[in-house]
Backbone as CSV, one residue per row, in Angstrom:
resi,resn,N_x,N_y,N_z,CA_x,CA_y,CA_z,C_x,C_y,C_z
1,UNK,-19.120,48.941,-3.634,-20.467,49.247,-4.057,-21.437,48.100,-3.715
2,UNK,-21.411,46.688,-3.916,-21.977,45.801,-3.493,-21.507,44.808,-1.976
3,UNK,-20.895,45.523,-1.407,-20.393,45.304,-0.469,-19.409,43.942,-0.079
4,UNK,-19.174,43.491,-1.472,-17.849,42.426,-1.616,-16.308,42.881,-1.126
5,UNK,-16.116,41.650,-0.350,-14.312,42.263,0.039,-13.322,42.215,-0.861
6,UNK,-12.623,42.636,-1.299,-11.752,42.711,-2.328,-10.753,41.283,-1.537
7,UNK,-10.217,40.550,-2.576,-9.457,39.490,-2.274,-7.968,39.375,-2.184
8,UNK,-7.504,39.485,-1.157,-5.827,39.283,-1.861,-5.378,38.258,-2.083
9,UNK,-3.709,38.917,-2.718,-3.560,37.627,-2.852,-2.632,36.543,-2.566
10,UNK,-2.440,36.459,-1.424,-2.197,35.390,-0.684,-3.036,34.994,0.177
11,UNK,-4.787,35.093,0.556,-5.428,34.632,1.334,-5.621,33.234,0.486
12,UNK,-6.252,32.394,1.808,-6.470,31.032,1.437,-8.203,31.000,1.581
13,UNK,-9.028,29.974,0.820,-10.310,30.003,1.185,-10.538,28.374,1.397
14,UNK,-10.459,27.322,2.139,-11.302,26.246,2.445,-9.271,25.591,2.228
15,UNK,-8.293,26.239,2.792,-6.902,25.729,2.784,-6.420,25.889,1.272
16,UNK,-7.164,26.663,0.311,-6.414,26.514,-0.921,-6.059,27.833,-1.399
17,UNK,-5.149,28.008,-1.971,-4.929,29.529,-2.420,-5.940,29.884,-3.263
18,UNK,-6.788,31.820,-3.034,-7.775,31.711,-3.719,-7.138,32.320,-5.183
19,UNK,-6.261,32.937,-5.517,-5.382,33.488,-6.282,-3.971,32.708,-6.373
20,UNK,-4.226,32.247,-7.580,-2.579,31.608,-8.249,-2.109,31.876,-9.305
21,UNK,-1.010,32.913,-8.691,0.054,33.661,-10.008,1.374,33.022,-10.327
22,UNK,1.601,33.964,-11.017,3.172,33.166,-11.651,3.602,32.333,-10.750
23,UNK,4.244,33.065,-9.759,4.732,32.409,-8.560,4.726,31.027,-8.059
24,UNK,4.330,30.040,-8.282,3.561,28.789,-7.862,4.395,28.504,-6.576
25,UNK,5.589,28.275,-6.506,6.600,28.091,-5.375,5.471,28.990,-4.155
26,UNK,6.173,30.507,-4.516,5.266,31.185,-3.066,4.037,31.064,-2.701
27,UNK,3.787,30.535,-4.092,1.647,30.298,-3.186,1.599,29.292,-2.477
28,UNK,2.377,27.952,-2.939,2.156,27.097,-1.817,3.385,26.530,-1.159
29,UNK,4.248,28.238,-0.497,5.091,27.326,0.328,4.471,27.231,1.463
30,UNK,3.165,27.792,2.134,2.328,27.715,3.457,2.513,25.922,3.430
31,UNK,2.584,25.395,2.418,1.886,23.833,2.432,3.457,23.099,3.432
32,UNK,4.514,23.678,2.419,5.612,23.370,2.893,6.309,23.559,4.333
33,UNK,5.893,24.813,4.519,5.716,24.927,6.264,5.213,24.345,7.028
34,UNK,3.726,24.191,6.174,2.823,23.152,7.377,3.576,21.644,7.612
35,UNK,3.994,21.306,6.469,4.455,20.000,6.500,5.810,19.700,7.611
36,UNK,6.899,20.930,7.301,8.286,21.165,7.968,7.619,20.996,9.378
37,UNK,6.662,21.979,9.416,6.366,21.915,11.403,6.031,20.720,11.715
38,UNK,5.319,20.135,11.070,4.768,18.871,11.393,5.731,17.462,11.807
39,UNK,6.495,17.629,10.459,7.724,16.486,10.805,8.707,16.816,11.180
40,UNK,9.605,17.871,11.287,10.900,18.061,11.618,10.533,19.474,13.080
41,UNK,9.656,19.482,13.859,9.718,19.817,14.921,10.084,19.398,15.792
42,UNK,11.515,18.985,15.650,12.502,18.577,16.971,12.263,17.154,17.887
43,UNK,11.018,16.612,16.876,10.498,15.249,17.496,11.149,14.334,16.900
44,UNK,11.997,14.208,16.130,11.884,13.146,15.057,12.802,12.030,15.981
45,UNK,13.611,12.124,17.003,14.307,11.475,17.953,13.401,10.660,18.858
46,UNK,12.202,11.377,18.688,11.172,9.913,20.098,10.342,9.264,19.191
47,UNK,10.642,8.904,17.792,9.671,7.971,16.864,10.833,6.697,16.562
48,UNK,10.335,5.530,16.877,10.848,4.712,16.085,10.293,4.656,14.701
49,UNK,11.318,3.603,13.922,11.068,3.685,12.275,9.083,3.580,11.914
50,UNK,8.636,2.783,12.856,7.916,2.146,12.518,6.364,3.714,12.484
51,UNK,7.057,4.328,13.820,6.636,5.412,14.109,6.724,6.467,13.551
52,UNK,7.633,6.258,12.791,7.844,7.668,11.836,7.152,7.093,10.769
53,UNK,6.922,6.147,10.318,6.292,5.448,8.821,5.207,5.973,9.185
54,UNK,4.240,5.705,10.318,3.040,5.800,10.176,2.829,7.291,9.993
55,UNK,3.838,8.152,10.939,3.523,9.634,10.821,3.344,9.904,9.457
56,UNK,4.586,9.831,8.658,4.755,10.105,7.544,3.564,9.856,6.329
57,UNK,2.974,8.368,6.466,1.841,7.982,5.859,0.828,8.976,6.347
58,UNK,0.575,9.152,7.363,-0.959,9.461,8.109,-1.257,10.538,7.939
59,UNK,-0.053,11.533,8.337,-0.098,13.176,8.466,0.636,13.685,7.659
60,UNK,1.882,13.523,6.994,2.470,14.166,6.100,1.740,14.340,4.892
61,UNK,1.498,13.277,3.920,1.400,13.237,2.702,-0.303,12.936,2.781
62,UNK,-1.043,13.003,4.095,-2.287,13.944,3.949,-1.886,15.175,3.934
63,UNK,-1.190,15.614,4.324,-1.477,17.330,4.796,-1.748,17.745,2.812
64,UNK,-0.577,17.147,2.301,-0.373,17.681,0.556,-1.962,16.987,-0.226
65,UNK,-2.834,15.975,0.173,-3.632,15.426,-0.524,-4.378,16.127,-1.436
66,UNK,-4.962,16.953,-0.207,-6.253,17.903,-0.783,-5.404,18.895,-1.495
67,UNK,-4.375,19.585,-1.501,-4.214,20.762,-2.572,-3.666,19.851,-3.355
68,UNK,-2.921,18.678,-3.608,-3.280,18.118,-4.804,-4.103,17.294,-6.014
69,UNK,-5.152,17.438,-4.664,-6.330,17.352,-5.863,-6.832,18.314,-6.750
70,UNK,-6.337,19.491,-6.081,-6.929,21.002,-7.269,-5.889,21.190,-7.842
71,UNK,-4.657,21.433,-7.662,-3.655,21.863,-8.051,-2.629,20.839,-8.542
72,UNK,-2.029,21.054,-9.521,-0.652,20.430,-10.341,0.430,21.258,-9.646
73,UNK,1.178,20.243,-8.455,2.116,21.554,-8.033,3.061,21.406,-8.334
74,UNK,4.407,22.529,-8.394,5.663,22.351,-9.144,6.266,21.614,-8.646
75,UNK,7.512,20.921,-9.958,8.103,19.822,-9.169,9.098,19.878,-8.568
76,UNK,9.366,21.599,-8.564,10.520,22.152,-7.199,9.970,22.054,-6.282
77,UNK,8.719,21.989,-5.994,7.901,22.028,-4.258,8.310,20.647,-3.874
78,UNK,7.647,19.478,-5.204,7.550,18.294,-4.739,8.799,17.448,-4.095
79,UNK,9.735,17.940,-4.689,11.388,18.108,-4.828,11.313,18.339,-3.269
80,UNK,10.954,19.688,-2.836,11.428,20.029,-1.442,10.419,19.346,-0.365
81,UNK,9.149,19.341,-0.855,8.599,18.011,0.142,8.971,16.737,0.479
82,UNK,9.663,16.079,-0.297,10.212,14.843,-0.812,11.547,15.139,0.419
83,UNK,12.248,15.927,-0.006,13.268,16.196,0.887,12.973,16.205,2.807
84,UNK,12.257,17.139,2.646,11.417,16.864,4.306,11.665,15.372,4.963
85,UNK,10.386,15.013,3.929,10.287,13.518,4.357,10.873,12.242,4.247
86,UNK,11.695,12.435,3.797,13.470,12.100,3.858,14.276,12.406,4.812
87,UNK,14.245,13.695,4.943,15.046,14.318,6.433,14.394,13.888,8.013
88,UNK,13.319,13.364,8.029,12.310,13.045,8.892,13.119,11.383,8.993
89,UNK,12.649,10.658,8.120,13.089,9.495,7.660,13.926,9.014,8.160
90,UNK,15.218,9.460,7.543,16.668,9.141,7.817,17.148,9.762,9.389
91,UNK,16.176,10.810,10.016,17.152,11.622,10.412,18.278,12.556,10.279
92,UNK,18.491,13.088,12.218,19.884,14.059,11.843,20.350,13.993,12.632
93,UNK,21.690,14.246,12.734,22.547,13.973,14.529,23.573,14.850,14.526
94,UNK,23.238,15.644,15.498,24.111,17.476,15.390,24.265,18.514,13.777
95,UNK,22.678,18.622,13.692,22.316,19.029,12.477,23.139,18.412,11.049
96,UNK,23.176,17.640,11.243,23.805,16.816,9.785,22.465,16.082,9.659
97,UNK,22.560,15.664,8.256,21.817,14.635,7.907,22.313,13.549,7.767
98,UNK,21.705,12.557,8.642,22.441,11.377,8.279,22.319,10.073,7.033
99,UNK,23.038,9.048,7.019,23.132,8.946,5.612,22.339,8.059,5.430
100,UNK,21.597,8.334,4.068,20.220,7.590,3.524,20.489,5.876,2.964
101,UNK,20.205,5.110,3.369,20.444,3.895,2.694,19.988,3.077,1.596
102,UNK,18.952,3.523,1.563,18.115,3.327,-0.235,17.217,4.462,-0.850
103,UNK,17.348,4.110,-1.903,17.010,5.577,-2.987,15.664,5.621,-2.507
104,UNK,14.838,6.669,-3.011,13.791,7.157,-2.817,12.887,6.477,-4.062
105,UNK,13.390,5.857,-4.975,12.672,5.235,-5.990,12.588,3.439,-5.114
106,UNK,12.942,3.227,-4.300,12.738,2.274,-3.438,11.884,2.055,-2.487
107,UNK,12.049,2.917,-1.461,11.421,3.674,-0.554,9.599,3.983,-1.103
108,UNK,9.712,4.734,-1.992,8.284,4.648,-2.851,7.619,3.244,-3.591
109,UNK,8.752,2.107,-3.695,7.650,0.644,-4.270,6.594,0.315,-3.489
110,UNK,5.683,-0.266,-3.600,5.116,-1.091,-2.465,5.513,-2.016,-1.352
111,UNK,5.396,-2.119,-0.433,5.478,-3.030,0.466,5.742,-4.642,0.139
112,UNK,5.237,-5.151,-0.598,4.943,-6.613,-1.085,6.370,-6.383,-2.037
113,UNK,6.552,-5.624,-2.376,7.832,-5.468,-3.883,9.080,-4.863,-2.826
114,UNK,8.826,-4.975,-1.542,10.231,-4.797,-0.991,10.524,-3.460,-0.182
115,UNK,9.387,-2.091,-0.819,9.948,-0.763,-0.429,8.677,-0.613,0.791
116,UNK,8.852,0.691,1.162,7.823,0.720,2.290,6.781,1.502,1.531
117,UNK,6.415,1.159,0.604,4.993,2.414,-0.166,4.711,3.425,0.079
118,UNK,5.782,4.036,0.771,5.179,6.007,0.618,4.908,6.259,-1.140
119,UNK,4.681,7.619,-0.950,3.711,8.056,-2.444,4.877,9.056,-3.224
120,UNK,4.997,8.650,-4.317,5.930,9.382,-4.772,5.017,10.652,-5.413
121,UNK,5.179,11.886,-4.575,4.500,12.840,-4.808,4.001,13.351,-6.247
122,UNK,5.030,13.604,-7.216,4.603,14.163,-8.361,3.657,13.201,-9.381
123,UNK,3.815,11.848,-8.845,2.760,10.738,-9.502,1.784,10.462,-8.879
124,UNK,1.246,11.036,-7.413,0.345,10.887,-6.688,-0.460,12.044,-7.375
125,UNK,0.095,13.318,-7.190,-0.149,14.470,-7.818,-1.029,14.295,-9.235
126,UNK,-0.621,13.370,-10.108,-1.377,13.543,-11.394,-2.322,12.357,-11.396
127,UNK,-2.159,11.678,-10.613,-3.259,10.391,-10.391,-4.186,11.170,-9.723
128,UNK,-4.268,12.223,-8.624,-5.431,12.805,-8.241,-6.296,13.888,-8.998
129,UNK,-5.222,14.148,-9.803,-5.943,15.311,-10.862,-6.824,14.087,-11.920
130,UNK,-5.965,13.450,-12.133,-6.680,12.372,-13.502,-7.653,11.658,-12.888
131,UNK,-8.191,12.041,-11.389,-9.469,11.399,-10.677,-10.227,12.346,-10.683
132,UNK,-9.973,13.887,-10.782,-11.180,15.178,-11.417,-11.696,14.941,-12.962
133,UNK,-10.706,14.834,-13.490,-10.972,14.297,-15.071,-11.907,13.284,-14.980
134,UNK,-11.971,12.013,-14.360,-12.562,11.304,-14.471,-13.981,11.684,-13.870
135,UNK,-14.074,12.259,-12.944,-15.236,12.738,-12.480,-16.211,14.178,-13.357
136,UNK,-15.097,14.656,-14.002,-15.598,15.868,-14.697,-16.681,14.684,-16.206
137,UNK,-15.741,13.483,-16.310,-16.293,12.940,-17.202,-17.677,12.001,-17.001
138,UNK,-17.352,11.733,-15.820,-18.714,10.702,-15.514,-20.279,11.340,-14.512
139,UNK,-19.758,12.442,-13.758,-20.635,13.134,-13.408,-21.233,14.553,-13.960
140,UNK,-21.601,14.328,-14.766,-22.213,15.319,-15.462,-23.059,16.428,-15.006
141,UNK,-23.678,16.397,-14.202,-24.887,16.628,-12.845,-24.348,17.550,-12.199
142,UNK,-22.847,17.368,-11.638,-22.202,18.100,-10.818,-21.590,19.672,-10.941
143,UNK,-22.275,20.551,-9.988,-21.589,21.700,-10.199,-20.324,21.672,-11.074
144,UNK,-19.175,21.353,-10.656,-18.072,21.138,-10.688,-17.786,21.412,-12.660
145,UNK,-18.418,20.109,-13.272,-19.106,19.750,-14.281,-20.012,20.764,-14.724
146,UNK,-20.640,21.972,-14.981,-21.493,22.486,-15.281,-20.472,23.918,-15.509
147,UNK,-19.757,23.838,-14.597,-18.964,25.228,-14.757,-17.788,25.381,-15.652
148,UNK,-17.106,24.251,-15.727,-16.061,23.940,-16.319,-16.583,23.717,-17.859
149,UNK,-17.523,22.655,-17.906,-18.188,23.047,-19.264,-18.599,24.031,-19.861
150,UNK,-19.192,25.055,-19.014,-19.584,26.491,-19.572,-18.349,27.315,-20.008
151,UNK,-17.347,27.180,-19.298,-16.091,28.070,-19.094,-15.515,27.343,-20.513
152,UNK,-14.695,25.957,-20.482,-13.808,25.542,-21.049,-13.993,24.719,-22.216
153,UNK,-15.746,23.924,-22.568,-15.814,22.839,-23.164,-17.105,22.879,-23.432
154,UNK,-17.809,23.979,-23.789,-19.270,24.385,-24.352,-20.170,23.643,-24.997
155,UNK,-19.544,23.445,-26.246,-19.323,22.388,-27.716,-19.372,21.128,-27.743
156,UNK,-18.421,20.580,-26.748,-18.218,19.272,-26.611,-17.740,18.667,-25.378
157,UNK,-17.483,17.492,-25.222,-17.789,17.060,-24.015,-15.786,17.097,-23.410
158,UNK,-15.932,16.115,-22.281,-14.616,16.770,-21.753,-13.267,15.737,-22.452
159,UNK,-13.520,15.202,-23.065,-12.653,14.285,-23.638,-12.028,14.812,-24.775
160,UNK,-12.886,15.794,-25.155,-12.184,16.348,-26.589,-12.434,18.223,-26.287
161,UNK,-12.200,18.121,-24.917,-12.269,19.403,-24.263,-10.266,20.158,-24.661
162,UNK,-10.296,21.664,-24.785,-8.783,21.873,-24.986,-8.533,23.279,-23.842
163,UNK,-7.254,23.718,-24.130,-6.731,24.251,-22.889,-7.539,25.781,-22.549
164,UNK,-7.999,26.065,-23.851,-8.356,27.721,-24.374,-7.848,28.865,-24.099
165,UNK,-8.283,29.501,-23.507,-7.619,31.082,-23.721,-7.731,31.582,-22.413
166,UNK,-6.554,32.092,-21.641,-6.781,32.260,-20.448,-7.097,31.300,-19.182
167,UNK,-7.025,29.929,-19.411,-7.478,29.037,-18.418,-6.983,29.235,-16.722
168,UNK,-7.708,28.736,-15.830,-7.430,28.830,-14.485,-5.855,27.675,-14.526
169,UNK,-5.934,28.351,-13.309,-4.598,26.997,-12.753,-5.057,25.351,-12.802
170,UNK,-6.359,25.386,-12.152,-6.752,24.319,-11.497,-7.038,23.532,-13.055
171,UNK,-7.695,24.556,-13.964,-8.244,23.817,-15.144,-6.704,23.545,-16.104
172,UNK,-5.622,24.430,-16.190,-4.290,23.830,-16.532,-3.957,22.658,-15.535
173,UNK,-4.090,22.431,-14.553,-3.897,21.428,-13.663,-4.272,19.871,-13.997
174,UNK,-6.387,19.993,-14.175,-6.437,18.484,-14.661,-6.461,18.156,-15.909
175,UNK,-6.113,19.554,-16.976,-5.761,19.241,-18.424,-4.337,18.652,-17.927
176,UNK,-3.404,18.894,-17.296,-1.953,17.974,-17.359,-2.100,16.948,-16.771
177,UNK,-3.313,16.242,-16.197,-3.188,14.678,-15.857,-3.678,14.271,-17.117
């Protein structure tokens, strides 16, 4: 009647799912694909270490940035991203994986403390949400801020804002940072 397209739901709008149901795994395994093609497309043999670090820094764990700034994603995804970039990492030699030499809680310290500072996803994950929070709190001005207040926090401001009734994903998202 007003000539709006009806939405499904698995389309994406600006790379983010515009619909997020139960499901969380299937909405963003596109992310997980993108990532698989990216690092484990049969290249991982012409990178040295140093070369795969940077990939891994530069392009991997951008590709996840931006949907984890809207989204709190499950920590079975993060689980299987984590794995990727591990399998990238370590390598494989006649489809085996070969064997990892320090934990992934290593691997994630900083540089100066010994590990090579990749991002340990599910804590990157809530540090970027708890940077919407912070912005929902200090920019007041902002769309962003104007809607979320109308929707979720009418009354009062976002600090003593609560989950309510029906909330979006995104708004369950930076209520869990």
């Amino acid at each position: 009647m007003f000539g709006a397209e009806v939405i499904k739901q698995h389309e994406t709008y600006l790379g983010l799912p515009s619909l997020v149901g139960r499901s969380k795994v299937n909405i963003f395994h596109a992310l997980k694909e993108r990532l698989d093609k990216k690092l484990l497309g049969g290249k991982e043999k012409n990178f040295s270490q140093a070369g795969k670090e940077i990939l891994i820094k530069a392009v991997a764990q951008a590709i996840t940035t931006y949907t984890m700034s809207v989204f709190k994603l499950p920590d079975t995804l993060c689980d299987d991203l984590t794995s990727i970039v591990l399998r990238f990492w370590w390598g494989q030699s006649n489809g085996k994986n070969k064997m990892a030499w320090l934990s992934w809680n290593k691997i994630c310290t900083p540089k100066q403390d010994g590990g090579l500072g990749f991002c340990d996803l599910p804590a990157f994950n809530l540090a970027l949400l708890a940077k919407q929070g912070w912005r929902l709190q200090t920019n007041t001005h902002s769309l962003l801020h104007r809607v979320f207040k109308a929707r979720y926090f009418p009354n009062s401001d976002f600090l003593h804002a609560e989950l309510g009734l029906k909330p979006s994903y995104a708004w369950r998202s930076i209520m869990a940072a």
